[in-house]
Structures are given as structure tokens and as C-alpha cells.
ZAMAR-456448 format. One record per residue (C-alpha): residue number from 1; residue in three letters; x, y, z. Coordinates in Angstrom, 1 decimal. Layout:
<n->NUM	res->ALA	c1->X	c2->Y	c3->Z>
...
This chain:
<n->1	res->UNK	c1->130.5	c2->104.4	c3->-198.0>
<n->2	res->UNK	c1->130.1	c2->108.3	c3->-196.9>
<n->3	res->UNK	c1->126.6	c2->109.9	c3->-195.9>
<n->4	res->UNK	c1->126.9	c2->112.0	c3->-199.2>
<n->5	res->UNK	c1->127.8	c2->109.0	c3->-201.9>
<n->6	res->UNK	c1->124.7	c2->107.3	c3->-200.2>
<n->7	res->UNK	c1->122.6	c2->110.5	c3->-201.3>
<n->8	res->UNK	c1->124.2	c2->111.4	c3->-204.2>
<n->9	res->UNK	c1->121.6	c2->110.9	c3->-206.5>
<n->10	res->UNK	c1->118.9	c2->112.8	c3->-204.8>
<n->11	res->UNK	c1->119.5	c2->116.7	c3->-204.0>
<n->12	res->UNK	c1->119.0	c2->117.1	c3->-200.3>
<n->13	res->UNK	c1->118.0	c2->120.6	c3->-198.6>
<n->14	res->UNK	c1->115.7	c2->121.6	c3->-195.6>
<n->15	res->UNK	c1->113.9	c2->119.2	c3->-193.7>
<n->16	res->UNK	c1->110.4	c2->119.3	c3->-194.2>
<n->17	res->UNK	c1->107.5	c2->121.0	c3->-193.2>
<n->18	res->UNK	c1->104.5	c2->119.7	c3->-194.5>
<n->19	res->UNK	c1->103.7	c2->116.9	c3->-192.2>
<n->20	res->UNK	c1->102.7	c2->119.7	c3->-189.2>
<n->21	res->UNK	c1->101.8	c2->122.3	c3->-192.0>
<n->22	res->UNK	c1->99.4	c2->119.8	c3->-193.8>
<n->23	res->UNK	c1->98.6	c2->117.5	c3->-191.1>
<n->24	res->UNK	c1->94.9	c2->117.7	c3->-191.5>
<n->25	res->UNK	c1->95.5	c2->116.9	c3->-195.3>
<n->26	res->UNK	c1->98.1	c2->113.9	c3->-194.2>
<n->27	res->UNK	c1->95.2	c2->112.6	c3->-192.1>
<n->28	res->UNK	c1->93.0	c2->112.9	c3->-194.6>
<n->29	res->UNK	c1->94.9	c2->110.7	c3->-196.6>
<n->30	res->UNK	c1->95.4	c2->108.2	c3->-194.1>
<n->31	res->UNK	c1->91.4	c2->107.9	c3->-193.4>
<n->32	res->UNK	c1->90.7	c2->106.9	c3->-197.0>
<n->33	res->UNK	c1->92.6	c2->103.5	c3->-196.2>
<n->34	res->UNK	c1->91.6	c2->100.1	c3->-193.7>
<n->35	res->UNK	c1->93.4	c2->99.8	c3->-190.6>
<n->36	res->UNK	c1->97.0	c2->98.0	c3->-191.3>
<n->37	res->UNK	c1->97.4	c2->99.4	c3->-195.1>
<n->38	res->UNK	c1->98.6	c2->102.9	c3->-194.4>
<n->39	res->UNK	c1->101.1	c2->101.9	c3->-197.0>
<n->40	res->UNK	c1->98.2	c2->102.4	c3->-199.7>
<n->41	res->UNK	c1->98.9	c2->105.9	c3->-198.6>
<n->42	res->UNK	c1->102.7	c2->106.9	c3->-200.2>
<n->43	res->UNK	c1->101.4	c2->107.7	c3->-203.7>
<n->44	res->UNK	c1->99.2	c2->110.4	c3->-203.0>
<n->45	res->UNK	c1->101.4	c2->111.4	c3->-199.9>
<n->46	res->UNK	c1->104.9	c2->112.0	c3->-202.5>
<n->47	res->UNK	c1->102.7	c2->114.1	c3->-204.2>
<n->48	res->UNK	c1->101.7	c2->116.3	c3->-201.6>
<n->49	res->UNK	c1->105.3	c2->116.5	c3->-200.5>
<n->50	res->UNK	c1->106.4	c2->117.3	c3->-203.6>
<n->51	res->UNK	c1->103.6	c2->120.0	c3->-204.3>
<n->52	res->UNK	c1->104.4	c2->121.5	c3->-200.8>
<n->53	res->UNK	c1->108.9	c2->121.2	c3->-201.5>
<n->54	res->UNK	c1->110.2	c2->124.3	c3->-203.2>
<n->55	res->UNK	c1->111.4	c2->123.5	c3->-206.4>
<n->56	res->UNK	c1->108.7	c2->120.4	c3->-206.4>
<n->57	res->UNK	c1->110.7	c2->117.3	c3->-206.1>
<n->58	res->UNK	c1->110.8	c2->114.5	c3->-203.5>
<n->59	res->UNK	c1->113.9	c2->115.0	c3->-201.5>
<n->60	res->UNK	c1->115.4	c2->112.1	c3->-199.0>
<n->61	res->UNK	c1->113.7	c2->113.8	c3->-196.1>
<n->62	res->UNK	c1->110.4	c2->113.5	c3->-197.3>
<n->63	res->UNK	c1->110.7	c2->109.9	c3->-197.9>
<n->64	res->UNK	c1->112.1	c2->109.4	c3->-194.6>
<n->65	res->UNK	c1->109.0	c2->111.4	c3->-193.0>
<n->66	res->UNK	c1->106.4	c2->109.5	c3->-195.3>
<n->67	res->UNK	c1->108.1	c2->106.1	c3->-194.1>
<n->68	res->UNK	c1->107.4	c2->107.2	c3->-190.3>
<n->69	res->UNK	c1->103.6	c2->108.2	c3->-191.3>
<n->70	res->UNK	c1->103.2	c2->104.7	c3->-193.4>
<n->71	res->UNK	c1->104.9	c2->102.1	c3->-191.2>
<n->72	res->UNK	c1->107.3	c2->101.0	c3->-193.7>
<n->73	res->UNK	c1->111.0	c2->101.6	c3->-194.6>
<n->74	res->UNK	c1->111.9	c2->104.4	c3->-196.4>
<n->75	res->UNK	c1->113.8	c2->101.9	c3->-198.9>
<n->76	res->UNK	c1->110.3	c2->100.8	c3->-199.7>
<n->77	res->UNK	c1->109.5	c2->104.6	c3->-200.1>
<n->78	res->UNK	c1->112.6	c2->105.3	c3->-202.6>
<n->79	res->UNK	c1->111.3	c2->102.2	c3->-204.7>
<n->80	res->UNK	c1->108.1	c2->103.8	c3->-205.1>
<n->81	res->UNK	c1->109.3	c2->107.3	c3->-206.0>
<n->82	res->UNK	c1->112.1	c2->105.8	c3->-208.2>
<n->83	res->UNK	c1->109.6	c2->103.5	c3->-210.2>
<n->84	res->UNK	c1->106.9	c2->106.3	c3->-211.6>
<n->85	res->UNK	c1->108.7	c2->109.3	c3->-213.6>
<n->86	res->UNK	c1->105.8	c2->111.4	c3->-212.3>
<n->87	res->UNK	c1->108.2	c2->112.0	c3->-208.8>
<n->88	res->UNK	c1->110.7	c2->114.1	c3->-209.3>
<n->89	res->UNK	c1->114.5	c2->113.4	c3->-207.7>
<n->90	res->UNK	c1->115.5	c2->116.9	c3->-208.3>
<n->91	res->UNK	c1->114.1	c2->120.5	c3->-208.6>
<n->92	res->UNK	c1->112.5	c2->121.4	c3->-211.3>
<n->93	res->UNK	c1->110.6	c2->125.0	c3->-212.7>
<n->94	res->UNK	c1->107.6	c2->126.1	c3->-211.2>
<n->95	res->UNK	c1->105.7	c2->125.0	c3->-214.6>
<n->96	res->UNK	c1->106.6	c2->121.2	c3->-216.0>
<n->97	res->UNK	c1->105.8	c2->121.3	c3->-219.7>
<n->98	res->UNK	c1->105.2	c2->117.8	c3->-221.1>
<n->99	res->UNK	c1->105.3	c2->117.0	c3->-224.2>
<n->100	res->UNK	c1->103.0	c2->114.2	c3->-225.8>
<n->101	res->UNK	c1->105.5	c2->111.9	c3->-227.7>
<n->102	res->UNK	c1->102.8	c2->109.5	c3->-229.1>
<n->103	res->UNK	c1->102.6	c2->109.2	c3->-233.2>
<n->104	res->UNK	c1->99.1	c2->110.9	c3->-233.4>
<n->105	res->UNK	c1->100.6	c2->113.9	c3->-231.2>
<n->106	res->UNK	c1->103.9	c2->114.0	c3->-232.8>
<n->107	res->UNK	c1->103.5	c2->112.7	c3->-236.5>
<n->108	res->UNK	c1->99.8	c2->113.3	c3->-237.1>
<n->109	res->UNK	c1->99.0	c2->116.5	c3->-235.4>
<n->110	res->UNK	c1->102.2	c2->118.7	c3->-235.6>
<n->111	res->UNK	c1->103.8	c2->117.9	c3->-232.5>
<n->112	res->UNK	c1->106.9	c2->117.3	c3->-233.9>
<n->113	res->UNK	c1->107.3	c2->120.6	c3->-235.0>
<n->114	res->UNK	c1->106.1	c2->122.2	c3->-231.8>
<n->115	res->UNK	c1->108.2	c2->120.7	c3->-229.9>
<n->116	res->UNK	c1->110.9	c2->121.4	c3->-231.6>
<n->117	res->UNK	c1->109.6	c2->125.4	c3->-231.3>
<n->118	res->UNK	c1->109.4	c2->124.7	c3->-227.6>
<n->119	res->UNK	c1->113.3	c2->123.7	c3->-227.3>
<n->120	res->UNK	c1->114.0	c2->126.8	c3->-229.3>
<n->121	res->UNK	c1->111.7	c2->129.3	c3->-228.2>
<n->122	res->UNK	c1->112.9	c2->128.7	c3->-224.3>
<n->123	res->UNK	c1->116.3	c2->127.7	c3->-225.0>
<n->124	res->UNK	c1->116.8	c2->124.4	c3->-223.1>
<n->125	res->UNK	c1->116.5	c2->120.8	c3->-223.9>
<n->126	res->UNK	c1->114.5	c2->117.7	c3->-222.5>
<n->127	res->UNK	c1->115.0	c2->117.2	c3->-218.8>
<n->128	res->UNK	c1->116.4	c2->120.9	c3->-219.0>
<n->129	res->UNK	c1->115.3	c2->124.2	c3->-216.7>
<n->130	res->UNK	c1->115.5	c2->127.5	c3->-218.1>
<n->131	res->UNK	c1->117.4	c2->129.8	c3->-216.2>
<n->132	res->UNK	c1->115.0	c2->132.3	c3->-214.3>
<n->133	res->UNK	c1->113.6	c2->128.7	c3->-212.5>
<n->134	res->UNK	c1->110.3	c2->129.0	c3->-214.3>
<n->135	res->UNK	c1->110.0	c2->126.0	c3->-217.0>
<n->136	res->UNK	c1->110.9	c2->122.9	c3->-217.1>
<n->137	res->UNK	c1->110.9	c2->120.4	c3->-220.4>
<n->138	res->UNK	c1->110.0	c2->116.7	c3->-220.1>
<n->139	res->UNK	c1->109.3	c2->114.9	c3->-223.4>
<n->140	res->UNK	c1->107.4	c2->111.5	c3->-222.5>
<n->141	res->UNK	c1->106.5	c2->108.7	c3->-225.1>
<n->142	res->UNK	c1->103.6	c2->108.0	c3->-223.1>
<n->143	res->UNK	c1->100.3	c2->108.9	c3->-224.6>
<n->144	res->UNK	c1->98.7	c2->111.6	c3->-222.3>
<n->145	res->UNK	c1->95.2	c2->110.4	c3->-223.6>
<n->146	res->UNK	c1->93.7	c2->113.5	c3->-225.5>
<n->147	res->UNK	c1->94.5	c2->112.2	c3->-228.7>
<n->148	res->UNK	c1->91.6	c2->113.8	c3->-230.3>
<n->149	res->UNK	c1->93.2	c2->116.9	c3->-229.3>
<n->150	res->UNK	c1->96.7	c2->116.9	c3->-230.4>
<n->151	res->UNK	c1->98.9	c2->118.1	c3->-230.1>
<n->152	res->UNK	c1->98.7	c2->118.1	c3->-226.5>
<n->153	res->UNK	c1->101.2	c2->119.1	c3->-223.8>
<n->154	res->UNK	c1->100.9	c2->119.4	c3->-220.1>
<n->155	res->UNK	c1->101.7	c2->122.4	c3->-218.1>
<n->156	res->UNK	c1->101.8	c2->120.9	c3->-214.5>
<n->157	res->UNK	c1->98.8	c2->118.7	c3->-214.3>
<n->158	res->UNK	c1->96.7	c2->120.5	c3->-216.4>
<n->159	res->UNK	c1->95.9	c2->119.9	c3->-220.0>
<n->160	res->UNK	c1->96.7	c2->122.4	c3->-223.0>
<n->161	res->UNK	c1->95.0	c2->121.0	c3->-226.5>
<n->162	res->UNK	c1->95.7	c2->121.8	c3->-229.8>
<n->163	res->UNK	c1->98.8	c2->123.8	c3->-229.2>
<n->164	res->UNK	c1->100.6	c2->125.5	c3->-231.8>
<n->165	res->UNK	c1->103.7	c2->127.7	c3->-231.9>
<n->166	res->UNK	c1->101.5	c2->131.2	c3->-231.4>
<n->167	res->UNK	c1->99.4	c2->129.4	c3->-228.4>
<n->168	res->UNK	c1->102.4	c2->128.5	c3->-226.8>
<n->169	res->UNK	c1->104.5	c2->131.4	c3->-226.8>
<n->170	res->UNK	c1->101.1	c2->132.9	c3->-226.0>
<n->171	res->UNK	c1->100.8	c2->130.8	c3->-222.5>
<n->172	res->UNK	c1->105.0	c2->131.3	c3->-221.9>
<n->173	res->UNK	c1->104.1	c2->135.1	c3->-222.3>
<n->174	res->UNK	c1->101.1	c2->135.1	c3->-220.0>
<n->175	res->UNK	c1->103.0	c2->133.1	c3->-217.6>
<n->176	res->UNK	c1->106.0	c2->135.0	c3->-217.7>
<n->177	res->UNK	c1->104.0	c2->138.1	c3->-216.9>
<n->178	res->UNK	c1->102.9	c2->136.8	c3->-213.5>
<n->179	res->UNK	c1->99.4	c2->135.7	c3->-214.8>
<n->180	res->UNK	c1->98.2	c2->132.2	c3->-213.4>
<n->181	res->UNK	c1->97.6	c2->129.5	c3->-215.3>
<n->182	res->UNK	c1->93.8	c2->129.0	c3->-215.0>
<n->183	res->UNK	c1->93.7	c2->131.8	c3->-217.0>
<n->184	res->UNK	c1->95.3	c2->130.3	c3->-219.9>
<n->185	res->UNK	c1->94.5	c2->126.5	c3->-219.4>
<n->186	res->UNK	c1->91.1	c2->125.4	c3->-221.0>
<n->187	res->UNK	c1->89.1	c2->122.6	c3->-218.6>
<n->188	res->UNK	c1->88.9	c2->119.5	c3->-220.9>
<n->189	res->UNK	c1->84.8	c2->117.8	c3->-221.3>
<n->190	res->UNK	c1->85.0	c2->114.6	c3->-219.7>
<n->191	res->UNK	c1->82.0	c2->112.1	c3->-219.1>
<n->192	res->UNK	c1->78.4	c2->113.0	c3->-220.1>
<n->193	res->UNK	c1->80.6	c2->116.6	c3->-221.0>
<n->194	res->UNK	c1->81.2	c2->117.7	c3->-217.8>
<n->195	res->UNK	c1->84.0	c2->119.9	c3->-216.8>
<n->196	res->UNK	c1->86.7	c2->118.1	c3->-215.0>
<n->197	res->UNK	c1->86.5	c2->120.0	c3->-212.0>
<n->198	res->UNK	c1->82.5	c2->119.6	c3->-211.9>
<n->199	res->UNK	c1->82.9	c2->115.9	c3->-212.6>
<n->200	res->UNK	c1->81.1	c2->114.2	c3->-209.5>
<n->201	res->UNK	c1->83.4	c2->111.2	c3->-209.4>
<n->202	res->UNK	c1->86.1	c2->113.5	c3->-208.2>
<n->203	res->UNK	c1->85.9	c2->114.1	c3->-204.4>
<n->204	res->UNK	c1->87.5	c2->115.9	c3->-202.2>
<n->205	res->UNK	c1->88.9	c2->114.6	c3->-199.0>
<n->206	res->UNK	c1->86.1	c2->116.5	c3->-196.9>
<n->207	res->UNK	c1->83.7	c2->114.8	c3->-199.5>
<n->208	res->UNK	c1->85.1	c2->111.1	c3->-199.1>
<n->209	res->UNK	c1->85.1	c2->111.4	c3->-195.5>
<n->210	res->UNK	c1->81.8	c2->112.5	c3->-194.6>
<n->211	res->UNK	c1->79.9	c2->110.1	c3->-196.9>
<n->212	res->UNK	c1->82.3	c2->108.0	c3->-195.5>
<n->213	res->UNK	c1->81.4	c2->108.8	c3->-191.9>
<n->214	res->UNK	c1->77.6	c2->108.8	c3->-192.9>
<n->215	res->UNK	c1->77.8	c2->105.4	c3->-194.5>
<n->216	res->UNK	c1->79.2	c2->104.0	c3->-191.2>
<n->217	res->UNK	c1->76.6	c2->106.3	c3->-188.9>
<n->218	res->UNK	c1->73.6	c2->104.2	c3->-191.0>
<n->219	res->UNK	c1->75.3	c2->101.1	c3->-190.6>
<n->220	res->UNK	c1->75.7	c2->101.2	c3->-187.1>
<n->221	res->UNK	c1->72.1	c2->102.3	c3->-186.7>
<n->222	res->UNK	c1->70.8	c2->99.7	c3->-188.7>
<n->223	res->UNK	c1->73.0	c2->97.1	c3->-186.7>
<n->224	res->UNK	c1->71.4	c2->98.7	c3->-183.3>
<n->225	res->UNK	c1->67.8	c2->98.3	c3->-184.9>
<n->226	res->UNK	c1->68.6	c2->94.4	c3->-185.5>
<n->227	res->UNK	c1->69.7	c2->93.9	c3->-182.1>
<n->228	res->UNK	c1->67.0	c2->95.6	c3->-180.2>
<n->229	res->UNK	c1->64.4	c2->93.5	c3->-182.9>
<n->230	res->UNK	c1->66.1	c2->90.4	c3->-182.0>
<n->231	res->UNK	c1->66.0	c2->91.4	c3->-177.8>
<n->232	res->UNK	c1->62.1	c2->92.1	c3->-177.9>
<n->233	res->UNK	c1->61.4	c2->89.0	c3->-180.1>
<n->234	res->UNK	c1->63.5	c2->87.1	c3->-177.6>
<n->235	res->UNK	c1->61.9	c2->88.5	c3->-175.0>
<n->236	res->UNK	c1->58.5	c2->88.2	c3->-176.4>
<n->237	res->UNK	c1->58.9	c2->84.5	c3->-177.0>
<n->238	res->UNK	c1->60.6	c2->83.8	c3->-173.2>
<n->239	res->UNK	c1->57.0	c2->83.7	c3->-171.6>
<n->240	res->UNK	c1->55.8	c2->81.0	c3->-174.1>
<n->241	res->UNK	c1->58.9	c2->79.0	c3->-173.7>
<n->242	res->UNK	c1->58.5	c2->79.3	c3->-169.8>
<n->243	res->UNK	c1->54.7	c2->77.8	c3->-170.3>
<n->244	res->UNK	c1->55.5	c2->75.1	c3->-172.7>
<n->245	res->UNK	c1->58.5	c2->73.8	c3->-170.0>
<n->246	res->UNK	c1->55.9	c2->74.1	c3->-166.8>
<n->247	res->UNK	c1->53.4	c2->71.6	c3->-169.0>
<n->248	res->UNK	c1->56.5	c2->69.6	c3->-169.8>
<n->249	res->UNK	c1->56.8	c2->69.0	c3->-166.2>
């Protein structure tokens, strides 16, 4: 079997970059997980390959490089990447629009009829790019849990909610023009309302890792307190014990 009907299926192109651009990120990553499960770490690792690969896919490279960091075979890699349809095998646009397929987006909220303004209005199909390398279409029948919101599409991983014909040709437009998505994208009220990027179970790496570092700091102080108790009461009682084994005698 040839090097290139082993790879066929994945689009191959410059080797990459990311794990001396983004070590600090990579080790990051690695801190969040014990001693002898770096393996924990591939998810969130595809992902930053992908977000840092032009055209934002998961090329044979990247696998190879996240099977080096991980300690495991890239084999084991490719069946992670190849199981979730959020990793990519091939380029796609620089904005992923998908599209809610559940009955509530597509039956009960007009997403049937939006999406079918989406195909038209950019001129590809599902799984399709259009041709200036900007948008790409995927159509999931997952549920992407906004349901009082419908219909609901993603652009990348961010959430647009009620969308109709006008607000999507509306985004397109704005994005078209070179204006950036935050501008467009409204932040969705999670728990107790807050805005999903002020929501405080989200933490950054720099957040993990110092209350992290701090939780371990207090732990090994209050390890060193026990100790030191446990030496002075020892020594404290060694006198006594001394005296009792003298009047023994």
C-alpha cells in the first residue's frame, strides 16, 4: 500500500507549528491532568490544532504531533478525531454555519425554511464551501440545546438565536464586509442569567492553574503544620517516657 492511499482520506499540507507557537497553551493543557493520563489531553489539544491549521481541520501531522505530546499512538489519535463530527478531516470556511436539525428548530420554529434560504442565498449545499473560502454549511440532527430560541444555528462556536432569512443575510453581509463576528453574535444568559463569557464556572487556563497551584501551596502547609505538631508533642512526651522507664528500673 503507497504513503498516499494510506492518507487518502485526510488532506495533508505543512507540518505544524503550533506545538512551539502555543507551547505555553499545550502545557497548559497538560497541567489540568494527573501524572500518567496525558491522554485525557487529545480532545482539547485537536481543537487547538485545528483552531491554529489554516483552513481549520485536523491534518495527519497534527495527530502525529499530539500522539508524541500524549504518549499514545497516533492510531489512537485518528480514532478520536474520526469518532466526534466536531474535528474536521478537511478544510473548511473561515465561518462553519450549523444548522439545528431538531423538530422544534426545523418544524416548530421555521428552520426548515431558513435553511433552505441558507443553501440558496450562498449557493452551496451541506458539507459544501462557498467559493471565496469564507462559509461553510453543516446540517446536524443533533439538538444544539437552545430550543427556546429556535431557530438556532451556529456560526463557529458561537450561538445565533431566532434567525430568520433578513438576520442571516444580515450576519453573511456584515461578515462579508470584513466586520467580526462579536459584532453580530448575541451572548446567550446562562445560569442565574449570566453572560456566557462572565459565567464563573468557565476558567481559563491561567485561572485553573493558579487555584490549582494555591490549593496545593495550602495543602502542603497544612501537611508541614501536622508534622511539626506531631515532632513537639513527641518531643514533649520523650522526657515523661524517659522518667516512667528510670522508675521501671
Amino acid at each position: 500500500m503507497s504513503a498516499l492511499s494510506k492518507h487518502i482520506s485526510v488532506h495533508e499540507i505543512a507540518e505544524p507549528t503550533w506545538p512551539e507557537t502555543c507551547k505555553a497553551e499545550v502545557d497548559a493543557i497538560l497541567a489540568k491532568y494527573p501524572d500518567g493520563q496525558e491522554r485525557s489531553a487529545v480532545l482539547p489539544l485537536l481543537h487547538l490544532s485545528m483552531r491554529e491549521r489554516e483552513g481549520h481541520f485536523v491534518a495527519v501531522s497534527d495527530m502525529q504531533a499530539i500522539a508524541e505530546i500524549c504518549g499514545v499512538s497516533p492510531a489512537y489519535v485518528d480514532s478520536v478525531a474520526s469518532f466526534y463530527a466536531m474535528y474536521h478531516r478537511h478544510p473548511i470556511g473561515k465561518y462553519l454555519i450549523t444548522v439545528c436539525g431538531s423538530m422544534v428548530c426545523q418544524l416548530l420554529a421555521g428552520g426548515k425554511t431558513l435553511y433552505g434560504h441558507i443553501e440558496e442565498s450562498l449557493g452551496i449545499k451541506n458539507g459544501q464551501t462557498t467559493a471565496d473560502g469564507l462559509f461553510t454549511i453543516e446540517f446536524t440532527n443533533e439538538c444544539l440545546a437552545a430550543c427556546d430560541l429556535g431557530p438556532v444555528l451556529h456560526f463557529n462556536t458561537e450561538y445565533a438565536v431566532k434567525v430568520t432569512p433578513e438576520k442571516f443575510d444580515e450576519i453573511v453581509a456584515h461578515l462579508r464586509g470584513g466586520g467580526s463576528l462579536a459584532e453580530k453574535i448575541e451572548k446567550l444568559p446562562l445560569m442565574c442569567g449570566h453572560d456566557q463569557d462572565q459565567f464563573t464556572a468557565f476558567k481559563t487556563a491561567e485561572q485553573f492553574l493558579a487555584e490549582e497551584g494555591a490549593r496545593k501551596a495550602a495543602a502542603e502547609a497544612q501537611a508541614a503544620a501536622e508534622a511539626k505538631a506531631a515532632a513537639e508533642a513527641q518531643a514533649a512526651e520523650a522526657p515523661a517516657a524517659a522518667e516512667t522507664a528510670k522508675e521501671g528500673n
